[in-house]
N, C-alpha and C positions, 0 to 999 in steps of 0.2 A: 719821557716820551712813550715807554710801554704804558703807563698811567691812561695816557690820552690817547693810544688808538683803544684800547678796551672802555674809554669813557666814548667815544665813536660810536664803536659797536652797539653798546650798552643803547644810547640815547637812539641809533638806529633801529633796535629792534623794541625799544617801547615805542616808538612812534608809531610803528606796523601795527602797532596790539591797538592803536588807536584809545585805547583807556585811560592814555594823560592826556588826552584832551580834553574827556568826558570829564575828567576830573576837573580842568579847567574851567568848563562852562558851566559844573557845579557853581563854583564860585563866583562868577560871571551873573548866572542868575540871582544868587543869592545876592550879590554885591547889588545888582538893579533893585529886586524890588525893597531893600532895607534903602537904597537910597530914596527909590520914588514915596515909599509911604513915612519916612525920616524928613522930606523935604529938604534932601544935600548939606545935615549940618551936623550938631556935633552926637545927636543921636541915631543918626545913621552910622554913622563911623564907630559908636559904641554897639549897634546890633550887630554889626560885622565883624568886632572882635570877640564879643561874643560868641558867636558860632565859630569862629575861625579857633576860639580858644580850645574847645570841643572835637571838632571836627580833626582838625589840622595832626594834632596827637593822637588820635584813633588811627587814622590814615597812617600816619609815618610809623608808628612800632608795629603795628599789625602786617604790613607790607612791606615792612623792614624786613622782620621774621620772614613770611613769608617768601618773599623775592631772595633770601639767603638758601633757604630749603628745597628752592622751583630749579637753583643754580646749580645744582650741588655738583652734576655732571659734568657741568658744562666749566666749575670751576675745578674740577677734579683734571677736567682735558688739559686747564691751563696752566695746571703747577705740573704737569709733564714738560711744558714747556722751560726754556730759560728765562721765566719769570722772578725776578726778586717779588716776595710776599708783597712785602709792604706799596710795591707801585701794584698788586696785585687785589689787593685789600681796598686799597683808594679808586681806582677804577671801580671797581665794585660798586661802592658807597655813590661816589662822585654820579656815576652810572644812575641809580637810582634817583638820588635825594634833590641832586641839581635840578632834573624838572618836573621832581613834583612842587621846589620851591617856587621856579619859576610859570610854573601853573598856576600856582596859587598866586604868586604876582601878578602875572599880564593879565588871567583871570577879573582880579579886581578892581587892577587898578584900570582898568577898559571902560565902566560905566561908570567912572569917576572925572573917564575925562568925555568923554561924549555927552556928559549929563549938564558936564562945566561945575561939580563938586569941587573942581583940581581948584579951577578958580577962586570961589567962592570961600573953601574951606581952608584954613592954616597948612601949609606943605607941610611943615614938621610934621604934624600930627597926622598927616597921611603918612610919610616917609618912616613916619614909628611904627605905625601899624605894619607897614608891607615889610618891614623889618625882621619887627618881634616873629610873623607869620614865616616868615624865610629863616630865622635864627630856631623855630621850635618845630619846623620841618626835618630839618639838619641833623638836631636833636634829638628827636623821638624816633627816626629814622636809626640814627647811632645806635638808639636804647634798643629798638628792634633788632641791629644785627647783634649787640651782645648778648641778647636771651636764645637768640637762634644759635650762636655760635657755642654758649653754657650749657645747652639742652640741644646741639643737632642729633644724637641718634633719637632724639624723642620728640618726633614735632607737634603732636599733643601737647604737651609740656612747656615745649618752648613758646607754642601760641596762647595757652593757658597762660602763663606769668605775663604775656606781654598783655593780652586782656585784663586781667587782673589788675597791674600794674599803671594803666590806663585809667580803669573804672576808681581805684582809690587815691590817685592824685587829681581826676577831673573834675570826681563827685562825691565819694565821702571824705576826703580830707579835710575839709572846710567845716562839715560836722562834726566830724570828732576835734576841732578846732574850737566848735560852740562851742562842744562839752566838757571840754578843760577850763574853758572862760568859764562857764556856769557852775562847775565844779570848784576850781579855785581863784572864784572871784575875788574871795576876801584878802588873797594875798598880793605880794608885788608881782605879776608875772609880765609884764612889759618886753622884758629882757626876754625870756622862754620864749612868747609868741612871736619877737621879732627873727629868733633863730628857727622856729617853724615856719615862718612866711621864707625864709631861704634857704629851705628844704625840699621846697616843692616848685619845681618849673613856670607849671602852669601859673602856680600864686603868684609868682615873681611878674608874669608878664602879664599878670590882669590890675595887678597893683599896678606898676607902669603903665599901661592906658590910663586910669581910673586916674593919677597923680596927674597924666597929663593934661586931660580934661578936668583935673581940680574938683570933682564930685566926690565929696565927701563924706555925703549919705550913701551912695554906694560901695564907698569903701571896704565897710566889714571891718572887725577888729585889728586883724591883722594889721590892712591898709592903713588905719587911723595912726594903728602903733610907727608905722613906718612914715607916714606923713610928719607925727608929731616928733620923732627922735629925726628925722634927716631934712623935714622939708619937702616942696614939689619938687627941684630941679635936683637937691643932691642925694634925695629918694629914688628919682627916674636913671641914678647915673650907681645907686649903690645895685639898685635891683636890677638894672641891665649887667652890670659888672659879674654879678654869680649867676646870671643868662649864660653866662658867654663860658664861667666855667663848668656849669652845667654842663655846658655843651662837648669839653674838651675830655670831662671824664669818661663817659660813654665810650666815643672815641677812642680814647687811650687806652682802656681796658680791651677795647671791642680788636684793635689791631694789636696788642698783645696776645689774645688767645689764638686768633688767627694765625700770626707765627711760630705759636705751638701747637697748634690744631693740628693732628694726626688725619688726613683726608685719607 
């Protein structure tokens, strides 16, 4: 019950800030024009996770951090309170993460259906996408409050790692992923690579579109390995499964240091 009037609160004073919406219509526009110039099929639906793949992870740890650091006060007021941590922690989270997911949701899924995409296009494969997008909001959000919470007297620091941390799982991972392919090609690394492809979040949920849409060419090593060892359906169900605990570690850690956080 404390959980949810501080998730209340929380979702009452982002709406004031007006800036989950803008965040919304981000996605709103972006979801229109990849549909109109995609003509509602399955490459529309691939340019929007696309960017969503990019975007959605910048957003959630960056403003995870941040939105931990803007609180600090304001959560300082609340453990004077008779608050238990942990419904304390989850408001918090909840507070945040809930709608920047559902931003990104109604966000998109709006010109999918005015367009008549919903129609046209496989529900699965919409339902996956606005999924994965709500599962690596959650996520990257989690990741944001654990660096903020491991580095709060340093918020330099603690926005530094979560940038960091950002920029080498969105965008160099996948090349120093070349470079071990190119490097030891000559050996069996199948096995190696498929443990790197579920290592990284983002890989995990670009392989799951890519399996679900069956584009092979866009694959990448990774993908292929993961196609060719599990298949489309029990690849999309091995690679959603370390999504999820992807998701839970974060998390875990994130509300452990928190109830030994010295505020």
């Amino acid at each position: 019950m404390k959980s949810l009037t501080i998730l209340k609160y929380q979702w009452k004073d982002l709406l004031r800030g007006k800036w989950i919406v803008g965040y919304g219509l981000i996605y709103l526009l972006i979801a229109d024009a990849m549909i109109r110039f995609g003509n509602a099929g399955p490459k529309a639906m691939l340019s929007i996770s696309n960017i969503m793949l990019l975007l959605i992870p910048l957003v959630g740890i960056i403003y995870g951090a941040l939105y931990l650091y803007q609180t600090r006060e304001f959560t300082e007021l609340l453990l004077a309170q008779p608050i238990d941590r942990p419904s304390l922690f989850w408001g918090l989270f909840g507070g945040l993460a809930v709608p920047l997911a559902v931003a990104f949701a109604v966000g998109t899924a709006i010109p999918m259906i005015y367009t008549g995409m919903i129609i046209t296009a496989s529900t699965q494969s919409i339902l996956l996408i606005l999924l994965l997008g709500i599962v690596l909001t959650l996520l990257f959000t989690g990741l944001g409050f654990w660096f903020a919470l491991k580095f709060f007297e340093d918020r330099v620091k603690g926005l530094g790692f979560a940038l960091v941390s950002w920029l080498f799982l969105a965008v160099l991972y996948d090349g120093l992923v070349l470079l071990a392919v190119f490097a030891f090609g000559d050996y069996p690394i199948e096995k190696p690579m498929l443990a790197l492809a579920l290592a990284n979040p983002i890989d995990l949920a670009r392989i799951t579109v890519l399996l679900e849409f069956d584009i092979s060419a866009l694959m990448g090593y990774t993908g292929a390995v993961f196609n060719r060892f599990f298949g489309s359906l029990m690849g999309i169900s091995v690679a959603f499964s370390c999504l999820m605990l992807w998701l839970g570690i974060p998390l875990w850690r994130s509300q452990r240091q928190f109830d030994k956080k010295d505020f």
